[in-house]
C-alpha positions as CSV (number, residue, x, y, z in Angstrom):
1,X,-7.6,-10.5,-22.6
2,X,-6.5,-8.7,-20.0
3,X,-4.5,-11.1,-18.4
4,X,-2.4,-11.9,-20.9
5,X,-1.6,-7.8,-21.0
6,X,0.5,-8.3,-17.9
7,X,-0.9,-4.5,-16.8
8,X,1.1,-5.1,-13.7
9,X,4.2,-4.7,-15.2
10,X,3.6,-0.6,-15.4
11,X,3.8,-0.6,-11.6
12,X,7.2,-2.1,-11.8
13,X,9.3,0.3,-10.1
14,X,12.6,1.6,-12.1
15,X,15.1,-1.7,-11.7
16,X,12.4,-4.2,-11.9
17,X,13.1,-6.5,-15.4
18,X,9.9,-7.7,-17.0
19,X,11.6,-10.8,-17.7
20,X,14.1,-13.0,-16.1
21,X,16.9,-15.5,-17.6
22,X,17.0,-17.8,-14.6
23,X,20.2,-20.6,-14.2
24,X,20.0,-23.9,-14.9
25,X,21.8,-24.2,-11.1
26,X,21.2,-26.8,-8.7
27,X,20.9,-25.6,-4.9
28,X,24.4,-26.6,-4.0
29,X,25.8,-24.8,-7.3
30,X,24.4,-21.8,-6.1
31,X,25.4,-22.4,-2.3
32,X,28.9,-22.9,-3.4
33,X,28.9,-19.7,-5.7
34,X,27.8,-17.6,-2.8
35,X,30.1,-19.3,-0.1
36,X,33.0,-18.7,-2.2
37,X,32.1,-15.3,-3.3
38,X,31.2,-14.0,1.0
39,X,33.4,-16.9,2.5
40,X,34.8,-14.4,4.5
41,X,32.1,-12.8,5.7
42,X,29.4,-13.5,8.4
43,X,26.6,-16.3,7.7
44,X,25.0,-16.9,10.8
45,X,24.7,-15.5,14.2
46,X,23.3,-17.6,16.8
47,X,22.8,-16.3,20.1
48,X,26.5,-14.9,20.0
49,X,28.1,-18.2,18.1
50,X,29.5,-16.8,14.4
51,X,29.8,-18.6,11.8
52,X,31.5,-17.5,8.4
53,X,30.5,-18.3,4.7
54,X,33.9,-20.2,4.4
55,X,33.3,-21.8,7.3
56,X,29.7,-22.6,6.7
57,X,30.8,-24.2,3.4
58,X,33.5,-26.7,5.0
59,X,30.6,-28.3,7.5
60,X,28.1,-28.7,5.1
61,X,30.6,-30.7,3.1
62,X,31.3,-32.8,5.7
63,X,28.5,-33.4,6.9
64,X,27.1,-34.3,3.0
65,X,30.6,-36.8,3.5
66,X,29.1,-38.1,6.0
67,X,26.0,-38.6,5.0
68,X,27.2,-40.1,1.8
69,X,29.0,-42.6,3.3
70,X,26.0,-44.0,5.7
71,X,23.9,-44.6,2.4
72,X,22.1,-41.3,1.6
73,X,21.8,-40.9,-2.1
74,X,19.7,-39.2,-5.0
75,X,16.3,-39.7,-4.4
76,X,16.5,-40.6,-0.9
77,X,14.3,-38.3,1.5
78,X,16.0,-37.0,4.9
79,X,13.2,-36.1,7.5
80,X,13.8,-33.3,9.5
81,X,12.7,-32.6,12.6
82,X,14.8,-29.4,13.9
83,X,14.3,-26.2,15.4
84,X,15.8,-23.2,13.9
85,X,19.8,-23.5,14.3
86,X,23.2,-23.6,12.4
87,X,22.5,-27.3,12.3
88,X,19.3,-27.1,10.5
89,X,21.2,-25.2,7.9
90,X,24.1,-27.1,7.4
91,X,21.4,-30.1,7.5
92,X,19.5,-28.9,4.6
93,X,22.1,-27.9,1.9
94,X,24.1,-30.8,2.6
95,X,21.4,-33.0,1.8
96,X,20.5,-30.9,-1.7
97,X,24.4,-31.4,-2.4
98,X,23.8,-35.0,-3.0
99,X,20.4,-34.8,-4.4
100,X,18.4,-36.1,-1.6
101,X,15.3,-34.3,-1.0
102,X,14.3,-32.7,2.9
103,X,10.7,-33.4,4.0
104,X,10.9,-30.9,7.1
105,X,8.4,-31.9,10.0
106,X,6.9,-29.4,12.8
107,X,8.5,-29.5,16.1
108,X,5.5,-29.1,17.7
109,X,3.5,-32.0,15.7
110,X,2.6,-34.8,17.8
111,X,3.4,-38.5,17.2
112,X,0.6,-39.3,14.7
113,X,1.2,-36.4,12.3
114,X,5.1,-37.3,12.6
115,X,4.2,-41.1,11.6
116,X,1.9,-39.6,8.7
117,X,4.6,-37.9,7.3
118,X,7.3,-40.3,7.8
119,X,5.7,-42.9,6.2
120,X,4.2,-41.0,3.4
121,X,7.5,-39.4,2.4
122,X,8.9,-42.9,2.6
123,X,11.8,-41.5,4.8
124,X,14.3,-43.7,6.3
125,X,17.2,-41.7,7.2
126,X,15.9,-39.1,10.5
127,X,17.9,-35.7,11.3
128,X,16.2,-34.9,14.5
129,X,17.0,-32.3,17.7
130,X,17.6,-35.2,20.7
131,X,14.9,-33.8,22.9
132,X,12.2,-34.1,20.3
133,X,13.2,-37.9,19.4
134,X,10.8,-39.7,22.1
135,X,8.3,-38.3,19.9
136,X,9.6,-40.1,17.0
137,X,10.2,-43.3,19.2
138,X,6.3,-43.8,19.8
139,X,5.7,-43.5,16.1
140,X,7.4,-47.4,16.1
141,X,9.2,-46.3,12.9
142,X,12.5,-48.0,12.1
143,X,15.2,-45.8,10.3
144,X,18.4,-46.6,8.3
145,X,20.1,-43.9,9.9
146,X,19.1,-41.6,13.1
147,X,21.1,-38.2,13.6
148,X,20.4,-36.4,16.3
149,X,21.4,-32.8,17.7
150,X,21.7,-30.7,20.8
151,X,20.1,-27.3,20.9
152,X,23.6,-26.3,22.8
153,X,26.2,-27.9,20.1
154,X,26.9,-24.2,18.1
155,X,26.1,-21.9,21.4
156,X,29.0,-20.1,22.2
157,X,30.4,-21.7,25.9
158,X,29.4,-19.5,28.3
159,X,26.1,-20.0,27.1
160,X,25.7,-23.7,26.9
161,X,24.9,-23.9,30.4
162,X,21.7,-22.4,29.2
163,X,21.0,-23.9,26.3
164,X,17.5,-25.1,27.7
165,X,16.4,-21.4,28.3
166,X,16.2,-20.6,24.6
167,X,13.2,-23.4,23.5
168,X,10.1,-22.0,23.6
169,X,7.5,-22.8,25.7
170,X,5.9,-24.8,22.7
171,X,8.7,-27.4,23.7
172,X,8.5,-27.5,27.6
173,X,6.5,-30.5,27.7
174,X,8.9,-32.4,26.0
175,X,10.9,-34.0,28.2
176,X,15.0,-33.9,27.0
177,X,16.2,-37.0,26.1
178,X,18.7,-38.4,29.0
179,X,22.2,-40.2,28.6
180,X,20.1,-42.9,30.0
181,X,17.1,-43.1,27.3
182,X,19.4,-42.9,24.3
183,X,22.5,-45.2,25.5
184,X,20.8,-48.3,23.5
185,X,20.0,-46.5,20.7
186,X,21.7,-46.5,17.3
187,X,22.1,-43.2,16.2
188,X,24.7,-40.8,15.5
189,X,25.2,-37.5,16.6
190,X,25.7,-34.4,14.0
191,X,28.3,-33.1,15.5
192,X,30.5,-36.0,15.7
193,X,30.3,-36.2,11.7
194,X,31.3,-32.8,11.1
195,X,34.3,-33.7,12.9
196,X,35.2,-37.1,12.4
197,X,34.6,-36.6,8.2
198,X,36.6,-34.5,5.5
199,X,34.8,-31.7,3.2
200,X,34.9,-34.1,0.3
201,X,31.2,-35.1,-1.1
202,X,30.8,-37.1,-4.2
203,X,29.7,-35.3,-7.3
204,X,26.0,-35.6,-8.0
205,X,24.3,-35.4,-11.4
206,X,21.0,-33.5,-11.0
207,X,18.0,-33.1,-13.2
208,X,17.5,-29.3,-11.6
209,X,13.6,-29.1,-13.8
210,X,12.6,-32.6,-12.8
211,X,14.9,-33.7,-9.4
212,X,12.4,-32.4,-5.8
213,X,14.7,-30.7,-3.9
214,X,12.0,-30.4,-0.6
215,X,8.9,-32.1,0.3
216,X,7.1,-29.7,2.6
217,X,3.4,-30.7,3.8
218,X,0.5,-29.2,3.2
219,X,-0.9,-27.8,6.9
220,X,-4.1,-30.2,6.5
221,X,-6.7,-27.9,6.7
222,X,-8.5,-29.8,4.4
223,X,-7.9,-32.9,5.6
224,X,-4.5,-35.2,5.6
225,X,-1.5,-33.1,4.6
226,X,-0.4,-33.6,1.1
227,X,3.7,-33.4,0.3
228,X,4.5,-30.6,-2.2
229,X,7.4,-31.7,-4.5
230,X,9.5,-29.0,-4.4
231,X,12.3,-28.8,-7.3
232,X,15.9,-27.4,-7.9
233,X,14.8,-24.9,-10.3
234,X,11.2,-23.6,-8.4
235,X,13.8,-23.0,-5.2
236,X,16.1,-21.0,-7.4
237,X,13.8,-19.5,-9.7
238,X,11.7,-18.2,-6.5
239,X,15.2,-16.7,-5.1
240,X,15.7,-14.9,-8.5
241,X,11.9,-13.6,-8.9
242,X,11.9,-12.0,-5.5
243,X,15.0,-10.6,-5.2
244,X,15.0,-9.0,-8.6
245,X,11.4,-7.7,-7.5
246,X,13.4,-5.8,-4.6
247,X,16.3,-4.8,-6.3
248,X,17.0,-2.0,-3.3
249,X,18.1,-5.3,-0.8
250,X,21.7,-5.6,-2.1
251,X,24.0,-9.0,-2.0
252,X,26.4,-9.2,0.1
253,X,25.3,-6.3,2.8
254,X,22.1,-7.1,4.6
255,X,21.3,-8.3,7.8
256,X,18.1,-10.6,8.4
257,X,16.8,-11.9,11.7
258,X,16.0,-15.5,10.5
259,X,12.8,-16.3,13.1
260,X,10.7,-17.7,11.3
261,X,10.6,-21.5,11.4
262,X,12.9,-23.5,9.1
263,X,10.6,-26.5,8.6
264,X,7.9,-24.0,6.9
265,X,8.2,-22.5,3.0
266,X,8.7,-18.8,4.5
267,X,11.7,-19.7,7.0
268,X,13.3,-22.0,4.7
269,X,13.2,-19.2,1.8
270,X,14.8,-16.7,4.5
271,X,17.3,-19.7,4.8
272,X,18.1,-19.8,1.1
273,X,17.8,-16.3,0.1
274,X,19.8,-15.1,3.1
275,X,22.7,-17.7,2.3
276,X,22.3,-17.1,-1.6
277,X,22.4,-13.4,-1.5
278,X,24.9,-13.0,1.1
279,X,23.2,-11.9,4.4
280,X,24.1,-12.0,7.7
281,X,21.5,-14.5,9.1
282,X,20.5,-13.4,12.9
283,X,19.0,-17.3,13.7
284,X,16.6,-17.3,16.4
285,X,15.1,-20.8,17.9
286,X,11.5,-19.0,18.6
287,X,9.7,-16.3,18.0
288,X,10.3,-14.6,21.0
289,X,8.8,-10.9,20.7
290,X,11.9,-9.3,22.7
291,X,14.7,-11.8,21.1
292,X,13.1,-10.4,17.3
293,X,13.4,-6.6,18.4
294,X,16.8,-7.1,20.6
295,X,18.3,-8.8,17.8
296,X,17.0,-6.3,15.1
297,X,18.8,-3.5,17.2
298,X,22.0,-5.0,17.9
299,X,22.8,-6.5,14.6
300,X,21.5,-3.7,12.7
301,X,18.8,-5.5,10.5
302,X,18.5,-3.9,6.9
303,X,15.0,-5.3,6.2
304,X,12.5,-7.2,8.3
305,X,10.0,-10.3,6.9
306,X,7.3,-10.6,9.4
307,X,4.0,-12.1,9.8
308,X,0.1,-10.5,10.3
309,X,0.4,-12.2,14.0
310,X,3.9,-10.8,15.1
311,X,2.8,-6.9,13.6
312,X,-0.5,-7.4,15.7
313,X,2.4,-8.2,18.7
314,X,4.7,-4.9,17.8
315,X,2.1,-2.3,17.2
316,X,1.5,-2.1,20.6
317,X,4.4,-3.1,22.1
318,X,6.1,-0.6,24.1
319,X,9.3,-2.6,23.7
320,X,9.0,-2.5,19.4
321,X,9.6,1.7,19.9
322,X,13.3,0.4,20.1
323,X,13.5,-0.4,16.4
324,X,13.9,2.1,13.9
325,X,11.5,0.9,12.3
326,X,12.2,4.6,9.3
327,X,15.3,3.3,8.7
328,X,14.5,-0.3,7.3
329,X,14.6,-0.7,3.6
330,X,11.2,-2.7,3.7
331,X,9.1,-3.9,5.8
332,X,6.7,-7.3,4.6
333,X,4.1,-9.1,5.5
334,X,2.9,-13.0,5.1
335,X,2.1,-16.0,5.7
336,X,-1.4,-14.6,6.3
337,X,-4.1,-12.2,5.0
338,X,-3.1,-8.6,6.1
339,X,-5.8,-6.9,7.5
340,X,-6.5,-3.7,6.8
341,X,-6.8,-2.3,10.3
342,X,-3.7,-3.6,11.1
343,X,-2.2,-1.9,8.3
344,X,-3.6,1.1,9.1
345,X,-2.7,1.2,12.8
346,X,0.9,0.4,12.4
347,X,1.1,3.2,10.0
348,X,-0.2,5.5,12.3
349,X,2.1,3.9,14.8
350,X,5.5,3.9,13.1
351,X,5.2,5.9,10.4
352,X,6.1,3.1,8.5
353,X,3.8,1.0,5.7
354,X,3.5,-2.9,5.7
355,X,4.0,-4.2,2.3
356,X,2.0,-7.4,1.9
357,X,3.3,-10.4,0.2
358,X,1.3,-13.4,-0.9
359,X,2.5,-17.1,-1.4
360,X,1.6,-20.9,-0.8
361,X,3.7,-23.5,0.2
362,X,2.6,-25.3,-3.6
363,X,3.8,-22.0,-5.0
364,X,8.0,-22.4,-3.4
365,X,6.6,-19.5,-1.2
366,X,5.8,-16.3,-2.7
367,X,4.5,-15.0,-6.0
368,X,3.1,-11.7,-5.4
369,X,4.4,-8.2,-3.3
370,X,3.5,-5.3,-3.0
371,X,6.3,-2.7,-4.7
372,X,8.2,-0.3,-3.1
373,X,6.7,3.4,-3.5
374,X,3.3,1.6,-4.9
375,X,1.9,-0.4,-2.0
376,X,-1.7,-0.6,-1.8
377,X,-3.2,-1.2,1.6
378,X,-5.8,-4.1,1.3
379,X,-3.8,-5.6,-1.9
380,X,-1.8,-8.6,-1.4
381,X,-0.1,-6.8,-4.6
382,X,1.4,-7.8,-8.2
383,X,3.2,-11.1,-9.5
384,X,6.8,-11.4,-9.3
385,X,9.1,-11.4,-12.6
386,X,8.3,-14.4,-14.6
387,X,5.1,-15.2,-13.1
388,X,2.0,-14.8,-14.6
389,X,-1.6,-14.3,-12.6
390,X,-4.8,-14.7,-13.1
391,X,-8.6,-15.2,-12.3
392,X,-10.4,-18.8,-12.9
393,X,-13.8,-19.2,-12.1
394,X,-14.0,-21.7,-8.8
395,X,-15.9,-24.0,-10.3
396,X,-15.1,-24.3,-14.2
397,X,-11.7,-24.0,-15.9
398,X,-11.9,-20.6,-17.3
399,X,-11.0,-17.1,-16.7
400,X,-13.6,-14.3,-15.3
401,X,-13.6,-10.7,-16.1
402,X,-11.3,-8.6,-15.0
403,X,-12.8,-7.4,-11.5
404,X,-14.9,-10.3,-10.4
405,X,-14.1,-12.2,-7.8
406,X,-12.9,-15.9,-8.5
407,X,-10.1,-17.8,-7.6
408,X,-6.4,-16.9,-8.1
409,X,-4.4,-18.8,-10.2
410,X,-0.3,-18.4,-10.7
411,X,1.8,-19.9,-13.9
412,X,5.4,-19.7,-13.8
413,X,8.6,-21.4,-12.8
414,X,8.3,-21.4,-9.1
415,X,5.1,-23.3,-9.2
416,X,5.2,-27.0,-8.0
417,X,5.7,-30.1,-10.1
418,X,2.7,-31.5,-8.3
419,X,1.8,-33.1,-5.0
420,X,3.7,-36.2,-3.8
421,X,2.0,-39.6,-5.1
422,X,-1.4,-38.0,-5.6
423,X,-1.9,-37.5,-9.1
424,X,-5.2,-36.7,-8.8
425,X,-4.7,-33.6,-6.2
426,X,-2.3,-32.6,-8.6
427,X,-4.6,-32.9,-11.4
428,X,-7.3,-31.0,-10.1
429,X,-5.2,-28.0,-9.0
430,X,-3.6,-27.6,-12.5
431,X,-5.2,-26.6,-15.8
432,X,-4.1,-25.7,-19.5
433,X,-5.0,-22.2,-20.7
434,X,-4.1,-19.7,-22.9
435,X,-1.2,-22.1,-24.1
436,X,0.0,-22.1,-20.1
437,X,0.1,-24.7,-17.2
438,X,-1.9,-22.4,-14.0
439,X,-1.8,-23.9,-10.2
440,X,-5.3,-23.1,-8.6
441,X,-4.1,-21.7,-5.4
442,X,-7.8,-22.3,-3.5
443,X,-7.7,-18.7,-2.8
444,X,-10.7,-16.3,-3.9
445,X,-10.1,-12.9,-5.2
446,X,-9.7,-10.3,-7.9
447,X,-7.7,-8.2,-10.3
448,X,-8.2,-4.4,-10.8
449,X,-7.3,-3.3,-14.7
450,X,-4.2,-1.9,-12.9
451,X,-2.7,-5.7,-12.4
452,X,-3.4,-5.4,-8.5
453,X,-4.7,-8.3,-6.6
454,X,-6.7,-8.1,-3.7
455,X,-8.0,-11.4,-1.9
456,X,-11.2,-12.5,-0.1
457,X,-10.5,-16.0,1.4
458,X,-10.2,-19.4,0.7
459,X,-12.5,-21.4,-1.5
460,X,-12.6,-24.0,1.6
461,X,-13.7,-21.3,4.0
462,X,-16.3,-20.0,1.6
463,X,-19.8,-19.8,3.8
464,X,-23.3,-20.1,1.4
465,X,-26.1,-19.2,3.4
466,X,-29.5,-19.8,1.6
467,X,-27.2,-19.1,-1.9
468,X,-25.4,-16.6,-1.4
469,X,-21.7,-16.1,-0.7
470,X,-20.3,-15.2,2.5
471,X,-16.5,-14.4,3.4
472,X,-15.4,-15.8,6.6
473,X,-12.6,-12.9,6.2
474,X,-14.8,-10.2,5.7
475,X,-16.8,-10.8,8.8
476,X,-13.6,-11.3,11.0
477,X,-12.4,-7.8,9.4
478,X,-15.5,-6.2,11.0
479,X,-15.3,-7.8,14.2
480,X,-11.7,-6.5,14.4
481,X,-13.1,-3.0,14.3
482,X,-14.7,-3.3,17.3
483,X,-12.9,-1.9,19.9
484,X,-13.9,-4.5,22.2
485,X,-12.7,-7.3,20.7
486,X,-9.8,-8.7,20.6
487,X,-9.7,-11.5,18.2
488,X,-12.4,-13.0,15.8
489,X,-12.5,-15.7,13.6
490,X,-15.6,-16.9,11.9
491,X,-16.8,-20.0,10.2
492,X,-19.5,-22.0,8.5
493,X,-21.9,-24.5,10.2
494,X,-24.1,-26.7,8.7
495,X,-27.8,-26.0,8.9
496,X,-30.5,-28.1,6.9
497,X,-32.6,-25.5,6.4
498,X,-30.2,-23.0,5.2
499,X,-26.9,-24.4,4.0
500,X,-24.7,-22.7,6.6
501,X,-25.0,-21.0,9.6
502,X,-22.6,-17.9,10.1
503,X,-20.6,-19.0,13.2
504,X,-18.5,-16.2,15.2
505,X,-15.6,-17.4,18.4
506,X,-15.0,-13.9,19.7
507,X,-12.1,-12.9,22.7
508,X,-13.2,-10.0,23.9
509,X,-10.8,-7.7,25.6
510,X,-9.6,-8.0,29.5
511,X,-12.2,-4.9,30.4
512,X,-15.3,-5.9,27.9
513,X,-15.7,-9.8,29.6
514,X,-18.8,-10.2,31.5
515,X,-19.5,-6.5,30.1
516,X,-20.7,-7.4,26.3
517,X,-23.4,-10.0,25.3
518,X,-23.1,-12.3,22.3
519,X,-26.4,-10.0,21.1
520,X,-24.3,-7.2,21.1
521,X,-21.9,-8.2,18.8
522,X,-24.3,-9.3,16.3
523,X,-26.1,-5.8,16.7
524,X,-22.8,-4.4,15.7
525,X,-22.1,-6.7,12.7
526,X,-25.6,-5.9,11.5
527,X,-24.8,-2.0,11.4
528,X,-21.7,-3.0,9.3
529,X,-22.7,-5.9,7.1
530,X,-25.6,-7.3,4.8
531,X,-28.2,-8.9,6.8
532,X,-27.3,-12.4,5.5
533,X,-23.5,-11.8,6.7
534,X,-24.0,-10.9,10.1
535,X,-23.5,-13.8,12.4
536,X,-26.3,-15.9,13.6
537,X,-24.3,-17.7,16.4
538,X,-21.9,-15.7,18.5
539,X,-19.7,-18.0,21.2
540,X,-16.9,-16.3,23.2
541,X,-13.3,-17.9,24.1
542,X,-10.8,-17.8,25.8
543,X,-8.1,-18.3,22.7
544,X,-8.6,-18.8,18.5
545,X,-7.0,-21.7,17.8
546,X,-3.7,-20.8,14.9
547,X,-1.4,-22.4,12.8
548,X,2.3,-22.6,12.9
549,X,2.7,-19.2,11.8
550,X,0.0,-17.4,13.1
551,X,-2.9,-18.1,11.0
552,X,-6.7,-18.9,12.5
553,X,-6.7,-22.3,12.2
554,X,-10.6,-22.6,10.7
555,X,-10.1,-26.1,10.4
556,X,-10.0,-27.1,14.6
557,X,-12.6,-24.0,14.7
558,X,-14.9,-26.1,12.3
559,X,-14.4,-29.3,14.4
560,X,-17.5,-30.6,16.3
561,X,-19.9,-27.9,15.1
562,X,-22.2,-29.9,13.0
563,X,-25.7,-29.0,14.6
């Protein structure tokens, strides 16, 4: 079988092993490895505050002091719920020091999805930013121990002042927490502990195959988010597939701008990689278009990690021309499908490609890339050393011919123990073949004899109209190429007569509104698709609804359109 060839490991670039001897290392072996080995060196910049390996090292094992001595032990999970800072860093290894495990929490989820996620991690100590707490107050949930820190505590002075003027908009409806609110509460601040405690954490035995490490949740688009367990080994073996993958991005001398959020698998892998590999991490709180392309100029960033949404942002951006965007070793894409047209048009743009990457959350993040010097446009690319990657068929546990479409499926040590108290999930997302443990990552695509993979969409989003199969994705690719449309995402309502109705939400451009009929974009579907794909209902918005990092969010799409 093909499969079991490997044929993607001819399109390994020279450097590239076929096969990896990862450590037996727990995270905070590795994080003091690399602090000792750069301590001198920068670790993070944040918004003009520097902070030094060395240095970087001393507060985390204070703070794990610290945290030690209020109760946290192995086992225990620490909630989160930060926005991207020094803190959120020192937070997270000094919590992996002692074998605790971080379930990180959206700052922009609402009170419910908090309580959800609390209580289903069985959380009790709470790291939280001091402005986001009131959320966490109406949740009712009592904590062992609540930490709390200010978005100003590592700014440099001068900027502290205005501290408020670097949380995105995302947070504006929160209202700070005052002196006032918190003066009866029991909680600690972060800082304080740092300070007040010595770098001296207790030594923690670790089961690095077995011990979670992070609990991340699922995004619930199928329902109520499920925790991934997360171990020692899948965050190090992921750090060690990757890198040797890229073997061009060299320890000790790159320069990242860290933006993407902490609290999801791609920012907190930036987090580790960056720390482990001895970057310079350029943190940035949001997103911000202009703080991503200032901070990639001024810092000199080596290599940039972006997302579909963001290169949709830069391509025609008058602002992104300030980037030399030549002179990065690599440019990569994901979190999301990469369309083709978007591809294409930064190309043309930049003169640079987008090399597409592929991941889940259930995966530690990424399993696939696209190589340097071998990127396919439209392929999400070949597995990283020490995975394998196959085809299952979606609805039986077996493997489908090379070139057919069915749904991907990843073995190797990054993969996830399993989901977090649901043995069931876990059970139907995991199967034996060919002598190997596969994760079924819900995704539908294919293998070409050369080892690539290309993707379609996922299972869930899979639209059958009168039998046959229609991609949500493929649709939404063609409605991209009109030039009168500026976004497009397409789902599946149900119909009795036929299974599933094609459904299109369409924002048209500023100049096409009131200019275009809903008729007219199914006329120009039907010039570009099969009969049955072309949508039947056509309803134009003002927004699509997206996920944290810039995916359509199908699932709110989906809501309310049962006919």
């Amino acid at each position: 079988m093909l499969y079991e060839e490997k044929p993607w490991l001819k399109n390994y670039p020279p450097g590239v092993p076929h096969k990896l001897d990862i450590p037996m290392d727990t995270v905070g072996e590795s994080f003091d490895r690399s602090t000792e080995r750069w301590a001198n060196q920068d670790a993070i910049v944040f918004y003009g505050k520097t902070i030094k390996y060395k240095e970087l090292r001393d507060k985390v094992d204070r703070f794990a002091t610290a945290l030690s001595k209020m109760g946290v032990k192995k086992g225990d999970v620490v909630a989160f719920l930060l926005l991207n800072s020094p803190e959120h860093i020192i937070a997270f290894f000094a919590v992996l020091k002692l074998g605790a495990i971080v379930t990180p929490i959206s700052p922009v989820y609402v009170s419910s999805e908090i309580k959800h996620q609390i209580e289903d991690s069985g959380a009790q100590t709470l790291i939280c930013q001091d402005f986001l707490y009131q959320n966490v107050e109406r949740t009712g949930i009592l904590f062992k121990n609540i930490i709390l820190t200010n978005i100003t505590d590592s700014l440099p002075r001068l900027k502290r002042m205005f501290g408020k003027s670097i949380v995105r908009k995302d947070y504006e409806k929160m209202v700070a927490q005052t002196k006032m609110s918190l003066k009866n509460l029991d909680f600690h601040m972060m800082k304080d502990l740092i300070e007040e405690n010595p770098p001296e954490p207790p030594s923690v035995k670790i089961n690095v195959m077995e011990d979670v490490a992070t609990l991340p949740f699922t995004g619930g688009t199928t329902g109520v988010p499920k925790g991934v367990m997360i171990t020692h080994h899948n965050l190090i073996s992921h750090n060690w597939q990757y890198f040797s993958f890229y073997p061009f991005i060299e320890a000790g001398k790159e320069v990242l701008v860290a933006y993407m959020p902490f609290y999801h698998a791609g920012g907190q892998t930036m987090v580790i990689q960056g720390v482990f590999r001895g970057y310079k991490l350029v943190v940035l709180t949001t997103p911000e278009p202009d703080d991503i392309l200032h901070s990639c100029v001024l810092h000199g960033a080596t290599f940039f990690q972006g997302t579909p949404a963001i290169y949709e942002i830069f391509k025609d951006y008058k602002k992104a021309r300030i980037v030399h965007w030549r002179k990065l070793k690599i440019i990569t894409s994901g979190a999301d499908t990469l369309n083709e047209s978007t591809a294409l048009d930064w190309k043309d743009k930049t003169g640079t490609e987008l090399h597409d990457i592929y991941g889940l959350t259930e995966l530690t993040c990424l399993s696939h890339g696209s190589p340097l010097g071998k990127n396919k446009i439209g392929s999400i690319g070949i597995p990283f050393p020490n995975l394998d990657a196959a085809i299952l068929d979606a609805e039986k546990d077996e493997f489908v011919p090379v070139g057919e479409m069915g749904e991907i499926a990843v073995s190797g040590s990054s993969v996830t123990i399993g989901y977090w108290k649901q043995p069931s999930a876990t059970a139907e997302c995991k199967v034996t073949l060919g002598g190997k443990t596969w994760w079924r990552t819900g995704d539908l695509g294919r293998m070409e004899e050369d080892g690539y993979f290309y993707i379609y969409d996922r299972k869930r989003d899979l639209i059958k109209y009168k039998g046959l199969r229609v991609y949500a994705r493929e649709v939404e690719e063609v409605l991209k190429t009109n030039p009168k449309i500026k976004e497009a995402g397409v789902v599946g309502v149900p119909d009795v007569k036929v299974g599933q109705l094609v459904k299109a939400f369409v924002v048209l451009e500023s100049e096409a509104r009131g200019m275009i009929s809903e008729q007219d974009i199914m006329d120009y579907c039907r010039k570009n698709l099969a009969p049955y794909k072309v949508p039947k209902i056509v309803e134009f918005v003002g927004e699509i609804p997206k996920t944290d990092v810039g995916k359509v969010s199908r699932r709110e799409l989906k809501e309310g359109q049962e006919l």
